[in-house]
FIZA-486882 format. One record per residue (C-alpha): residue number from 1; residue in one letter; x, y, z. Coordinates in steps of 0.2 Angstrom, whole numbers, plus 5000, padded with zeros to 4 digits. Example, Ala and Ser with C-alpha at 12.3 -4.5 7.8 and 13.67 -1.06 7.14 Angstrom:
2
<1 A <5062 4978 5039>>
<2 S <5068 4995 5036>>
***
This chain:
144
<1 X <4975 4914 5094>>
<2 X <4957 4921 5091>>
<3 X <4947 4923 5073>>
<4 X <4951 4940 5074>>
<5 X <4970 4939 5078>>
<6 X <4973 4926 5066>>
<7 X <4964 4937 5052>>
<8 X <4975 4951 5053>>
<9 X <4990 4940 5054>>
<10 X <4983 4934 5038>>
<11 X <4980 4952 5031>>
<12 X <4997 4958 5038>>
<13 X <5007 4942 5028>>
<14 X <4997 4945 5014>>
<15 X <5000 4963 5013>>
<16 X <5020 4959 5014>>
<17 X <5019 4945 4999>>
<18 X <5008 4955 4989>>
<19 X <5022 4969 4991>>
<20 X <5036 4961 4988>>
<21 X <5028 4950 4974>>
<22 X <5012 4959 4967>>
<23 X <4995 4949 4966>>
<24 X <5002 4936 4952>>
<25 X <5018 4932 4960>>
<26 X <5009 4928 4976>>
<27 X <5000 4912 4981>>
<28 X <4988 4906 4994>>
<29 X <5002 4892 4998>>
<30 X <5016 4906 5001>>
<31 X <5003 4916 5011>>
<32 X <4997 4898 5022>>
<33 X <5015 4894 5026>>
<34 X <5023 4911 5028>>
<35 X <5006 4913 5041>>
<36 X <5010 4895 5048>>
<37 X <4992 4889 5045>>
<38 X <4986 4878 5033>>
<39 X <4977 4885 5017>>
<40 X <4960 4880 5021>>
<41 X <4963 4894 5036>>
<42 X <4966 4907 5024>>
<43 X <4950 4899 5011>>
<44 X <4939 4901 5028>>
<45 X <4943 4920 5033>>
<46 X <4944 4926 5014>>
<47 X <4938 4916 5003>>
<48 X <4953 4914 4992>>
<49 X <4969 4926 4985>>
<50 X <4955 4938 4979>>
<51 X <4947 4941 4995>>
<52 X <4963 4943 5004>>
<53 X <4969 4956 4992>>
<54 X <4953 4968 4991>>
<55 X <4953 4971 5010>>
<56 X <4973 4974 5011>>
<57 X <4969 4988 4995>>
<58 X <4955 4993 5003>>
<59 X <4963 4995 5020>>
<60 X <4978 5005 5012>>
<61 X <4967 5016 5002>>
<62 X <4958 5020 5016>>
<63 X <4972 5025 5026>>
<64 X <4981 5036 5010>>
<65 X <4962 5044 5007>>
<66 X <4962 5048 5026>>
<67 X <4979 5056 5026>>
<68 X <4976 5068 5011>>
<69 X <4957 5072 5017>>
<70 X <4964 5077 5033>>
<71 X <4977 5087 5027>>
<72 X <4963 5100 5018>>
<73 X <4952 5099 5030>>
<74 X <4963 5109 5040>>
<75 X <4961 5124 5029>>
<76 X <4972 5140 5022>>
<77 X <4979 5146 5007>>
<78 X <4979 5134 4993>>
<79 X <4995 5133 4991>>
<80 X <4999 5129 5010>>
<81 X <4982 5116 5006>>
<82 X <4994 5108 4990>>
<83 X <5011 5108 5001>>
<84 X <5000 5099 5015>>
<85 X <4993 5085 5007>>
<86 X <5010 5081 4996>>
<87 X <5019 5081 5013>>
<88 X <5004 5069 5019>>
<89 X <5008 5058 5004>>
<90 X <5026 5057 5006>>
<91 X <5022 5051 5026>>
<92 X <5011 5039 5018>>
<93 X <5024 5032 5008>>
<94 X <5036 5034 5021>>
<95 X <5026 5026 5034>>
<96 X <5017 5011 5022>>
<97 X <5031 5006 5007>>
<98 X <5021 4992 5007>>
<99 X <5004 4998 5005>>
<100 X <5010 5012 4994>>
<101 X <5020 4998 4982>>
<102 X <5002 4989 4981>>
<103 X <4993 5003 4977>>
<104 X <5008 5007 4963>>
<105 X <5007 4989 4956>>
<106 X <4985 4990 4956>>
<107 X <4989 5006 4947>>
<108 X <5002 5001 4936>>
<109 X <4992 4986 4931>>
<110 X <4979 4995 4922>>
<111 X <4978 4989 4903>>
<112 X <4988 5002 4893>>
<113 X <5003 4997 4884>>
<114 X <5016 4988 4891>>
<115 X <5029 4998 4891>>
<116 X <5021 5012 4902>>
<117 X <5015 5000 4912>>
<118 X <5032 4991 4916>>
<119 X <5038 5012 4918>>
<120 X <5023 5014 4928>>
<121 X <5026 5000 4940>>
<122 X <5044 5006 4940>>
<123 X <5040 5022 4945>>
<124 X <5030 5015 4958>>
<125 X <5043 5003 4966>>
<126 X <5057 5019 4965>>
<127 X <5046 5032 4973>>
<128 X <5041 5020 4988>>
<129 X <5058 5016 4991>>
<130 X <5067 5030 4989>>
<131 X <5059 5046 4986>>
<132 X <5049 5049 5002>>
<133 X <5069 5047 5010>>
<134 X <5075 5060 4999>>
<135 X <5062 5070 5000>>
<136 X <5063 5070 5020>>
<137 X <5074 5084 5020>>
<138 X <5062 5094 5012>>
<139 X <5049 5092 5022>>
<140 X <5060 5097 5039>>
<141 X <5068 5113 5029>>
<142 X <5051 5118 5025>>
<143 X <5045 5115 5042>>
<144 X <5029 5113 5035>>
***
């Protein structure tokens, strides 16, 4: 395997873990052996947990700013402009649960109290995993 392939190996493991567990509940170890490498692998590609995890956020954010950008760069009425770009997030989260449950999770982890953080980060979790479904069948009705 190349520097390159094993690099986005690494970034797509890490981008699974870091969904499933958040950036606290995931560890170099979990990410070397789910990737079958040995930790100083990851150490020399990232430089540690941290390194890993700003260039998986920064790939998904990228990718969700790309979505809504294009969708108003395509002009019209506003209201076809709003209706657009909540159709491109709800792809988003169809297409990337993972990224969007990251993105949730760095948001929800913003210091405010806890409990709107624990209802933040639920919010997150439930729209990732089931609105963009349930909102499927408004997208095709609208035919938008």
């Amino acid at each position: 395997m190349t520097a390159s392939q094993r690099r986005e190996q690494l970034l797509d493991v890490s981008r699974q873990l870091f969904a499933e567990k958040g950036f606290e509940g995931t560890s170099v170890e979990e990410i070397a052996a789910r990737a079958q490498v040995s930790k100083p692998v990851v150490y020399e590609h990232f430089g540690g947990k941290e390194g890993i995890y700003a260039v998986v956020v920064d790939r998904e954010t990228t990718a969700l700013t790309q979505a809504l950008i294009g969708a108003l760069e395509r002009g019209g009425h506003p209201q076809l402009l709003v209706e657009r770009t909540a159709l491109a997030l709800l792809d988003y989260i169809e297409s990337s649960t993972d990224g969007f449950r990251m993105i949730g999770e760095r948001c929800a982890s913003i210091e405010v109290p806890t409990a709107i953080v624990q209802e933040g980060g639920y919010l997150c979790y439930a729209l990732g995993d089931n609105l963009a479904a349930f909102l499927r069948g408004f997208r095709e009705a609208a035919a938008i």
